[in-house]
PyMOL CGO cylinders between C-alpha atoms (Angstrom):
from pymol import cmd
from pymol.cgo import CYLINDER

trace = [
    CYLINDER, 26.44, 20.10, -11.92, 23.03, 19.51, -13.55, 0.3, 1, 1, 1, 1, 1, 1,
    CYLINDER, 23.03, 19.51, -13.55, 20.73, 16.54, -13.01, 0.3, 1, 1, 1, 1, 1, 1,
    CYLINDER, 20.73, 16.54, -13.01, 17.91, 16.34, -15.72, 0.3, 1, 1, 1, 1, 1, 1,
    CYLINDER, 17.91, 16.34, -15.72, 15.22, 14.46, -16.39, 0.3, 1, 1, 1, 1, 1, 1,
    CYLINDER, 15.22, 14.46, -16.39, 15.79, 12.15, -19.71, 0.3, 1, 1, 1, 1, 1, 1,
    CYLINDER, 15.79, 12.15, -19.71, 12.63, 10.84, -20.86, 0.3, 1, 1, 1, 1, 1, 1,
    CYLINDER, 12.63, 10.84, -20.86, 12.57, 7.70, -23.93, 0.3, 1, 1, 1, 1, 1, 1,
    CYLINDER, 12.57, 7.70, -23.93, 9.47, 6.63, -25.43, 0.3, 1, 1, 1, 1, 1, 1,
    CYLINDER, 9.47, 6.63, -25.43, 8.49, 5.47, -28.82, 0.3, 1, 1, 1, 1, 1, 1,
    CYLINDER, 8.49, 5.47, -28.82, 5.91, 7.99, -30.09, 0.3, 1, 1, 1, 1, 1, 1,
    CYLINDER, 5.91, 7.99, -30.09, 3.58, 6.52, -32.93, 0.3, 1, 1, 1, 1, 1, 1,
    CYLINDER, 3.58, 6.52, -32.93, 3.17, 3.27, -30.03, 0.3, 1, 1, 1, 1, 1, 1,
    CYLINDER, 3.17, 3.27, -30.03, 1.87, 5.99, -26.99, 0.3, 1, 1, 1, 1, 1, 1,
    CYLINDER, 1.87, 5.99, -26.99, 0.05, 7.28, -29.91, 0.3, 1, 1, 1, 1, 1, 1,
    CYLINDER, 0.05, 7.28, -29.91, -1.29, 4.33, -31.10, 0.3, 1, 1, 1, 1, 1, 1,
    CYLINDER, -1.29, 4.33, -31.10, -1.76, 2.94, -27.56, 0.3, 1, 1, 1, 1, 1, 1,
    CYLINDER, -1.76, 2.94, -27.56, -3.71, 6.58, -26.37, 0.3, 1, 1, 1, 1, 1, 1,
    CYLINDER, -3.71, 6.58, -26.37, -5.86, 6.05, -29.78, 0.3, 1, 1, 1, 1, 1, 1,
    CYLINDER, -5.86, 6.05, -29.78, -6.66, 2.05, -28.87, 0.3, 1, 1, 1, 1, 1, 1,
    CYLINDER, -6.66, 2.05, -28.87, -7.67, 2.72, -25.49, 0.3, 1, 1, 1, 1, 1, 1,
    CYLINDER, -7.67, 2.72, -25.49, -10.06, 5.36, -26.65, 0.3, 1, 1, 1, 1, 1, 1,
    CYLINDER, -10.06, 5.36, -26.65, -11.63, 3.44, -28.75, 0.3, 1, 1, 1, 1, 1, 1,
    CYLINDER, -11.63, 3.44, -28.75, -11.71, 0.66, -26.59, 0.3, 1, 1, 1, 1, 1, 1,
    CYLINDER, -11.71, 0.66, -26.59, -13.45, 3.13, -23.37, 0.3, 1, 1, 1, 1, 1, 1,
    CYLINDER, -13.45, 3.13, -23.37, -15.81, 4.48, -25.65, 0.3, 1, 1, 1, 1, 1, 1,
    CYLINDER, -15.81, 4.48, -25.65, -17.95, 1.05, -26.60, 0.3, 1, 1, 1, 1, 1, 1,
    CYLINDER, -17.95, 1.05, -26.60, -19.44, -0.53, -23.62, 0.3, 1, 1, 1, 1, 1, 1,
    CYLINDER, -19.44, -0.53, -23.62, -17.57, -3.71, -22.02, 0.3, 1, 1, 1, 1, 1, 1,
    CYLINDER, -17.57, -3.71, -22.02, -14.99, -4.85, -20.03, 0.3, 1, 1, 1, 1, 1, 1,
    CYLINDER, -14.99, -4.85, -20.03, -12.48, -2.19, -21.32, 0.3, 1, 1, 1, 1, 1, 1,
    CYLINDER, -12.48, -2.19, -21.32, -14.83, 0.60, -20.33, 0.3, 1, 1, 1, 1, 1, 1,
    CYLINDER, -14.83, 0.60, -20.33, -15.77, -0.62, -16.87, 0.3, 1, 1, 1, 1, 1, 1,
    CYLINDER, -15.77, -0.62, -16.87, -12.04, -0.63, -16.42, 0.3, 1, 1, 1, 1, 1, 1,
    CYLINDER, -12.04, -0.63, -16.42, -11.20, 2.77, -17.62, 0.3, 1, 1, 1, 1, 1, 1,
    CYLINDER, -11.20, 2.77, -17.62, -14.53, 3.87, -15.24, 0.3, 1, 1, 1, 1, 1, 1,
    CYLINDER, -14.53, 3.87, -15.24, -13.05, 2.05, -12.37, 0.3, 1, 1, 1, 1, 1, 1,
    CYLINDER, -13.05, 2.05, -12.37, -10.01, 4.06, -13.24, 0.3, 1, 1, 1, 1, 1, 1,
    CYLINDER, -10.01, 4.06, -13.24, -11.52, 7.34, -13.35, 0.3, 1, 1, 1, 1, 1, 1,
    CYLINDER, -11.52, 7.34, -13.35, -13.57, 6.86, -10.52, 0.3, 1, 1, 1, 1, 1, 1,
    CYLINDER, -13.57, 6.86, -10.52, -10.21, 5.98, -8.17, 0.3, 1, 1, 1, 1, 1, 1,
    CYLINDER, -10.21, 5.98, -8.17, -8.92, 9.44, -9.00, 0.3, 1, 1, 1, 1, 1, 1,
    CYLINDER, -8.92, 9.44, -9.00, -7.01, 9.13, -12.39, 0.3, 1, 1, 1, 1, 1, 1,
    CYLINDER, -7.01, 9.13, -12.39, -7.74, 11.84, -14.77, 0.3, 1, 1, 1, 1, 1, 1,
    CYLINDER, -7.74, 11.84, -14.77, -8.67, 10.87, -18.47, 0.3, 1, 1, 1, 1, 1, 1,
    CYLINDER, -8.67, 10.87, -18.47, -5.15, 10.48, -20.05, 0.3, 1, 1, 1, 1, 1, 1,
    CYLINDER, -5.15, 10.48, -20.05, -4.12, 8.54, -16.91, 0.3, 1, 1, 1, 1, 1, 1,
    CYLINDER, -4.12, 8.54, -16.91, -6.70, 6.18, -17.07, 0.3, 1, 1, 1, 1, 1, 1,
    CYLINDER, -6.70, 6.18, -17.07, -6.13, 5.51, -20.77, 0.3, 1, 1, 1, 1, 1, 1,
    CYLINDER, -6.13, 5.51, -20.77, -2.44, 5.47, -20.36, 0.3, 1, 1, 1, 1, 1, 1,
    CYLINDER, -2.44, 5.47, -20.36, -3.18, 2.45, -17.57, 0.3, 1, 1, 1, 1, 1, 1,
    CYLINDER, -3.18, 2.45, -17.57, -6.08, 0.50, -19.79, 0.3, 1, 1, 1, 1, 1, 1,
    CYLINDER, -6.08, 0.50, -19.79, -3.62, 0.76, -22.60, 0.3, 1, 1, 1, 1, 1, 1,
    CYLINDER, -3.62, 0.76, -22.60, -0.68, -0.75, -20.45, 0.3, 1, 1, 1, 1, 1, 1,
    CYLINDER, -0.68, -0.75, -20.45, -3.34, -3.83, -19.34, 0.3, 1, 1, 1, 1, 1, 1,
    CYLINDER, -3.34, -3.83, -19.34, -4.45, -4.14, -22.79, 0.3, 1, 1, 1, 1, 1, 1,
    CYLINDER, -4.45, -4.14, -22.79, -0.96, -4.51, -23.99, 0.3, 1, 1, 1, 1, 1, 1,
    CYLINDER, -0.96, -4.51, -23.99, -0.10, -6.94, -21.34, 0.3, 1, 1, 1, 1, 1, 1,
    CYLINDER, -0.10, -6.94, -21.34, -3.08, -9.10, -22.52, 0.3, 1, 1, 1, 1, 1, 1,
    CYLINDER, -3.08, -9.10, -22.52, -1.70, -8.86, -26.06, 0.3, 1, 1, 1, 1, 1, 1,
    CYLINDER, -1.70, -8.86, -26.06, 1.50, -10.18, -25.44, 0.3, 1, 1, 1, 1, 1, 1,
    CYLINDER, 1.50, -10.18, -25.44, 0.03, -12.80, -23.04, 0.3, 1, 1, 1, 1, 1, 1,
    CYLINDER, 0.03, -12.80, -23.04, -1.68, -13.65, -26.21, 0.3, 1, 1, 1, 1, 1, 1,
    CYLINDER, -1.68, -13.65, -26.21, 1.04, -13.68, -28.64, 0.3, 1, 1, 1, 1, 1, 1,
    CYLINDER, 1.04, -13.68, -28.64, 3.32, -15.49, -26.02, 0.3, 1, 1, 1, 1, 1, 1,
    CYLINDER, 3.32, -15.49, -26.02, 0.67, -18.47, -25.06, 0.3, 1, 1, 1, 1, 1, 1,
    CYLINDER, 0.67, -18.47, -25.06, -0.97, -18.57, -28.41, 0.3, 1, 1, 1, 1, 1, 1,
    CYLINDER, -0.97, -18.57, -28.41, -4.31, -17.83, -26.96, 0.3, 1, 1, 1, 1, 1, 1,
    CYLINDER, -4.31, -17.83, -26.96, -7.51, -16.30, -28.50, 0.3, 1, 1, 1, 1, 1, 1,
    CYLINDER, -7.51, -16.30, -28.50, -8.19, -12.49, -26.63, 0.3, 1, 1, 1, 1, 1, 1,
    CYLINDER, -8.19, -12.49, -26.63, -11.12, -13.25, -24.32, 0.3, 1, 1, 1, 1, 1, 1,
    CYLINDER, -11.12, -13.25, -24.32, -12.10, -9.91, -22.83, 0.3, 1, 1, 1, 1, 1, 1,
    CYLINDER, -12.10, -9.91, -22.83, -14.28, -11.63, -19.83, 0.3, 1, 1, 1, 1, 1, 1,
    CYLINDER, -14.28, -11.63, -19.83, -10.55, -13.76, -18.88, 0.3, 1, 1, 1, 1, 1, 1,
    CYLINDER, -10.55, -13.76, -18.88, -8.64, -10.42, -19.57, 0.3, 1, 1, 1, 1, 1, 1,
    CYLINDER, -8.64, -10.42, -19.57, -10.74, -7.80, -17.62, 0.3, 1, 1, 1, 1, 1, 1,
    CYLINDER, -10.74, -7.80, -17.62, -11.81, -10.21, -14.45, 0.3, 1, 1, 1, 1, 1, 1,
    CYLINDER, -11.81, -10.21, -14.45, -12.22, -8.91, -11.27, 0.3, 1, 1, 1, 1, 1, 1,
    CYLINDER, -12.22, -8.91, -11.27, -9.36, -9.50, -9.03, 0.3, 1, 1, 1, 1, 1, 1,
    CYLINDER, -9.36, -9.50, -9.03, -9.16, -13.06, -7.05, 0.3, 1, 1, 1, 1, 1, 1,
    CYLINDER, -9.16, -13.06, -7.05, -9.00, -12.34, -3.38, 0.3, 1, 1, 1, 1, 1, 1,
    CYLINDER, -9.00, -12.34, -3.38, -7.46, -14.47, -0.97, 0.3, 1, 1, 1, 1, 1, 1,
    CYLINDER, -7.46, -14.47, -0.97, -10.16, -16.30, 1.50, 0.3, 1, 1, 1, 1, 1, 1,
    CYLINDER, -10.16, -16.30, 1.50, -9.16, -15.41, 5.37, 0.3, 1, 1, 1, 1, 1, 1,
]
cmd.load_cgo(trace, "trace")
């Protein structure tokens, strides 16, 4: 008996998605201080674009879905906390 890994993924969207998120941590902004805050918690470079992409994708279809204009300062807020 074998047990293997079986991996799916579309290719030209990781592709697309690696290539967006570069772009997007390259120009200073809320994208960038995201993919620092990233790096700085211990993700290496592809990891930390793989996870800005994933946000930035979620913001896009929050977008599509609510028919809202992209507002990086709403998408990349800091986190609310909950007062003790």
């Amino acid at each position: 008996m074998s047990i293997t890994r079986r991996s799916i993924k579309n290719n030209r969207l990781a592709t697309t998605g690696f290539r967006w998120a570069f772009c997007a941590a390259a120009k200073a902004g809320p994208p960038r201080s995201h993919y620092q805050q990233r790096r700085d918690h211990g993700d290496r470079h592809a990891a930390a674009l793989r996870n800005l992409f994933n946000r930035m994708l979620g913001q896009l279809h929050h977008c599509l879905q609510t028919r809202q204009l992209y507002d990086p300062t709403k998408a990349f807020a800091p986190p609310v906390t909950a007062a003790a």
